[in-house]
N, C-alpha and C positions, 0 to 999 in steps of 0.2 A: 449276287444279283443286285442291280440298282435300280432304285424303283423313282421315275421320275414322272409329277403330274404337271400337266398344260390344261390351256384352252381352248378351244377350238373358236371363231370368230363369231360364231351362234350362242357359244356360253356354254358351251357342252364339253366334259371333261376327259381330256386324254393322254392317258398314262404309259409312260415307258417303261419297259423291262428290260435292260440291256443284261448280258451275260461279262460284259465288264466293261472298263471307263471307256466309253466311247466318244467322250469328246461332250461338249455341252449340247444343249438340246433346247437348243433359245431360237429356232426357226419358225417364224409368227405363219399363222395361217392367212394365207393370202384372199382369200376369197371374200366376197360381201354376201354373206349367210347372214338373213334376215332369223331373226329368236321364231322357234315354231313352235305354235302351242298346240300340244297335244292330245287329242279327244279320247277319254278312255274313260272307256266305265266297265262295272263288273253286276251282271245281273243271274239273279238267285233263282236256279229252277226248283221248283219244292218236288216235282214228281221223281227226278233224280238224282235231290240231294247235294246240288252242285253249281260251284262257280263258273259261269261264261261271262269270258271277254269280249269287250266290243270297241274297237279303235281302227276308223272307218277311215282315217287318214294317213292309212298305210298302203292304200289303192295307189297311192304316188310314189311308191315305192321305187327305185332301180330297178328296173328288170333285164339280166344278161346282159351286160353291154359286151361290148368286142374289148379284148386286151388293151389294146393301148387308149383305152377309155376307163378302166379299173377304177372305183373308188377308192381300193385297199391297197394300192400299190404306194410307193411313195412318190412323194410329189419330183417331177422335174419342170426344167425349163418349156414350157407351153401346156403342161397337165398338172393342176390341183387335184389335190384330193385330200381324203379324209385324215392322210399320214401327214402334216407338213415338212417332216425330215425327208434326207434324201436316202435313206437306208432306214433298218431297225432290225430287232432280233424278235421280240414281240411285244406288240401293242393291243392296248387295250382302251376303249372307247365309249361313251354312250352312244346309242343307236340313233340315227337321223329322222329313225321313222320306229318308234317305240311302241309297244302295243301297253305301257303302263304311261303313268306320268307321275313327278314329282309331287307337281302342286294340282290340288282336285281340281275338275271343268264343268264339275257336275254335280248337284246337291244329293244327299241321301236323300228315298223316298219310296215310295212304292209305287211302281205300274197295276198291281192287283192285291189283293189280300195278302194272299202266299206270294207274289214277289217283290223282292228288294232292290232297291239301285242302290251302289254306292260307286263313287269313283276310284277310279282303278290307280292308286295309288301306289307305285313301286317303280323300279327299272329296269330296264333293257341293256345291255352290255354286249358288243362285238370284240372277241380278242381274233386276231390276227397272228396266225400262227408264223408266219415268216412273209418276209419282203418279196419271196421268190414266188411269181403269179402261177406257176407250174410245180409248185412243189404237192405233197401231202403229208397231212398229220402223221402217215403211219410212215414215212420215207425221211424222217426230219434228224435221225439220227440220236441217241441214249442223251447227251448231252440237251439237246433243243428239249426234248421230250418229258425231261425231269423239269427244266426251267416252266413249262408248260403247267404241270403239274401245280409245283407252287406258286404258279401265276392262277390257277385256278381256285388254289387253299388261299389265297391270299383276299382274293375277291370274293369268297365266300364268307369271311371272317367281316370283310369291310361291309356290304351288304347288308350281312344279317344286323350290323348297327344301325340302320337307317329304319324310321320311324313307319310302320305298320308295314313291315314286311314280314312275314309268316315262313318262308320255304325261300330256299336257293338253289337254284336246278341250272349243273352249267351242261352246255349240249354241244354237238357238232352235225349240221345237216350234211350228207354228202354226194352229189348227182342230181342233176335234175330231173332223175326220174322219182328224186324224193320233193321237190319241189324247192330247189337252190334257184335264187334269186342274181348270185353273183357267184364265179366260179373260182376265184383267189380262196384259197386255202382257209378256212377261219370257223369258228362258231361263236357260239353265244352264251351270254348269260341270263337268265329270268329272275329277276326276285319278284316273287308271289307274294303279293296280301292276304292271301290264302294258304291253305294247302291243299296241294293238289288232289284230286279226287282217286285217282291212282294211287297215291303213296297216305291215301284219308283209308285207302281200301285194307293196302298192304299192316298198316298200325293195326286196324282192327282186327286179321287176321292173328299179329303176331300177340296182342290184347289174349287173345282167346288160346291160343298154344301156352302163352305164358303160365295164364290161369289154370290151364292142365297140366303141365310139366315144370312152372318152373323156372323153364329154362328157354334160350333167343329162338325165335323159328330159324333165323336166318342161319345161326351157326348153324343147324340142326340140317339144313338145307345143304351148308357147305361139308362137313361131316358126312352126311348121308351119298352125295357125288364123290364125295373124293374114293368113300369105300367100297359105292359099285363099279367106279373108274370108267366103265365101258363109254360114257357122255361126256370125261374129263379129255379139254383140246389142248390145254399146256398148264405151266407153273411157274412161279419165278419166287422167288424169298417173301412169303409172306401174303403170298395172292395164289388163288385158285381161279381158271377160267371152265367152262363148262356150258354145253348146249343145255337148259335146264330140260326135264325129264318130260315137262310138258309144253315144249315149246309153240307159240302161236307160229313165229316166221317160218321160212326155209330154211336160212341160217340165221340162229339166234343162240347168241354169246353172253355169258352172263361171267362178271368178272368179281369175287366175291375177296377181299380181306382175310387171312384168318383169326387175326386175333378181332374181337368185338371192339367198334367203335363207329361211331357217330356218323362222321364228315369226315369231308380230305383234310382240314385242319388240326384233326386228333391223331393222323398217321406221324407217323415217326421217320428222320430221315432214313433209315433202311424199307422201311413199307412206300414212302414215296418213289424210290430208285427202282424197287421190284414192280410195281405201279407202271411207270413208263419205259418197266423192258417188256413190260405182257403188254401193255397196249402196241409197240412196236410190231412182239409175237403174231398176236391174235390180228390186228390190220394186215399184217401181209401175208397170211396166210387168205384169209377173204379175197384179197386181189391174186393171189393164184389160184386161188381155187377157179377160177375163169378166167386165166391170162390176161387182166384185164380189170381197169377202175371198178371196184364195185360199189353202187350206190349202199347207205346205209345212213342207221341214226346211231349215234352214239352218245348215252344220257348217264347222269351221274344222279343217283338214286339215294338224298342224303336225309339227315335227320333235320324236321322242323327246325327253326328257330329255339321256337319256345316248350312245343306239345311232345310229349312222349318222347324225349329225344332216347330214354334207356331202353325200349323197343324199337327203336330203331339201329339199323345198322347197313352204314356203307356200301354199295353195290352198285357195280357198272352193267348197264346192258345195251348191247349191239345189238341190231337188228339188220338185216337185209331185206327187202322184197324181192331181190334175185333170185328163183327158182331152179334155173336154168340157161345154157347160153341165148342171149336174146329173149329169155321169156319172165317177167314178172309179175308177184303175185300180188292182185287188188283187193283191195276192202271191195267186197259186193254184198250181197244181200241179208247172208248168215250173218259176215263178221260187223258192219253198217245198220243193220236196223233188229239183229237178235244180238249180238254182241257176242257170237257164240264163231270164235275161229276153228278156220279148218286147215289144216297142216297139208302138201302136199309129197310132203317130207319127213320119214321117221326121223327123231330127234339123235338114236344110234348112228344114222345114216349119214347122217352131218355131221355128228362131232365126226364120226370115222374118215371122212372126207378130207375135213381141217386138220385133222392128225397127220393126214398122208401129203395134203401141203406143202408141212413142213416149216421149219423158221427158216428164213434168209439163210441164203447158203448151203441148208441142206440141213439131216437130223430131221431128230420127231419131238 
């Protein structure tokens, strides 16, 4: 793979990933992109222990254009965009509308006793999974998929070197019934100042298994699925997927490692390959299971930076709000203001479902 960086006419950095020599890549961004200074701060709630973002200058956002208006597409004759090439395999970008920022806009200080300000320090990253405005992550073929992967271990590695980043969290939104702003194929990457209050949860818990057994919660979690099988949705060399036993969603897919480690950085090239043939797996079976695109989030659940990284360990999770054909399920009242979800889907029920899916082509 060749890893090639630009700049974009605003000073923002964007980087090629070709799957091989593709020819030079000296196509200047044509647009008059004025430098945008980015407003981001991060304020400390003390009642729940937790970092909230606030970068108001994302209300300017793109919202859904029509195709031959794409940001993400590559540029032709009469449409600029974010690609200045005329093709790519994938790229990778800083965001035009980041909810971090490089350089602070805002002084540390306090709004109250118990609260803090500080500015929100870090970056935002678009990778662009393919040129084709119609394609998807799970359709892209073993080849693109593994490229994706180390495009993902790669920017995780570069990331975590940049000065007060905490957490690297690469995502994929998909549908906008999950709230997609642009419909070209693509997701993101977060570096966090922080760590997330989610994976602040998840340490403390495996903190406390450790101290009883010993031993990782999380293998203990993958172990424990593989041996009742009944929740287990596929396998590939080195990867287990599985509806977890307590699932929040309708379909939720949790894609676990088996040997113990960190980050996608620490996987090895056999655990990468097995990697993006279960993600391949597990994506189209969700779009069969309702003939049909299924919205979803797809998050990469990796070790801080700096904190606990030997408690931590690796793990993908899917999620879907798809219940049903045409019906999806919403945060309302229990899972929004008690925090306490409510499934409307035994978790059997669904692996058993994606099992009967099938992979591509048929098989279980």
């Amino acid at each position: 793979m060749r890893k090639l960086s630009r700049r974009l006419s605003d000073g923002r950095e964007l980087i090629y990933y070709d799957e091989s020599d593709a020819g030079p890549r000296d196509a200047p961004d044509l647009r008059e992109l004025a430098h945008q200074t980015t407003e981001s701060e991060v304020r400390y709630d003390p009642v729940m222990d937790e970092w909230v973002v606030v970068a108001s200058q994302r209300q300017g956002r793109t919202y859904l254009p029509p195709a031959e208006l794409c940001p993400l597409c590559p540029s032709r004759d009469g449409h600029l965009t974010e690609v200045p090439e005329p093709d790519y395999d994938v790229v990778v970008f800083e965001n035009r509308f980041p909810s971090f920022s490089a350089e602070p806009c805002v002084g540390a200080g306090e709004l109250t006793p118990l609260t803090r300000r500080l500015p929100g320090i870090g970056r935002c990253e678009v990778v662009c999974f393919t040129s084709d405005h119609d394609g998807a992550l799970g359709q892209l073929g073993d080849r693109r998929l593994r490229t994706i992967v180390d495009v993902w271990a790669d920017r995780t590695v570069a990331l975590s070197r940049l000065p007060g980043v905490e957490q690297v969290m690469p995502f994929e939104n998909r549908g906008e019934q999950i709230g997609v702003t642009l419909r070209h194929p693509h997701g993101q990457i977060y570096a966090y100042p922080f760590v997330t209050p989610r994976m602040t949860r998840k340490l403390a818990s495996a903190r406390r298994h450790a101290g009883r057994t010993g031993g990782c919660l999380f293998c203990a979690v993958a172990a424990g699925e593989t041996a009742a099988e009944t929740r287990v949705v596929a396998t590939a060399p080195g990867w287990i997927a599985f509806v977890p036993a307590a699932a929040r969603w309708p379909y939720e897919v949790h894609l676990y490692p088996r040997r113990h480690v960190p980050d996608l950085p620490a996987l090895d090239d056999a655990e990468r390959t097995g990697l993006a043939g279960l993600l391949e797996d597990v994506l189209g079976r969700l779009d069969r299971l309702f003939d049909s695109p299924t919205p979803y989030i797809l998050a990469f659940q990796q070790a801080p930076v700096r904190e606990a990284r030997d408690l931590a360990h690796l793990h993908v999770e899917l999620t879907s709000p798809r219940r049903d054909t045409g019906k999806l399920k919403y945060l309302a009242g229990s899972e929004t203001a008690g925090g306490v979800f409510i499934n409307d889907i035994l978790p059997e029920v669904a692996a058993s479902r994606l099992r009967s899916a099938g992979p591509r082509g048929g098989g279980s």
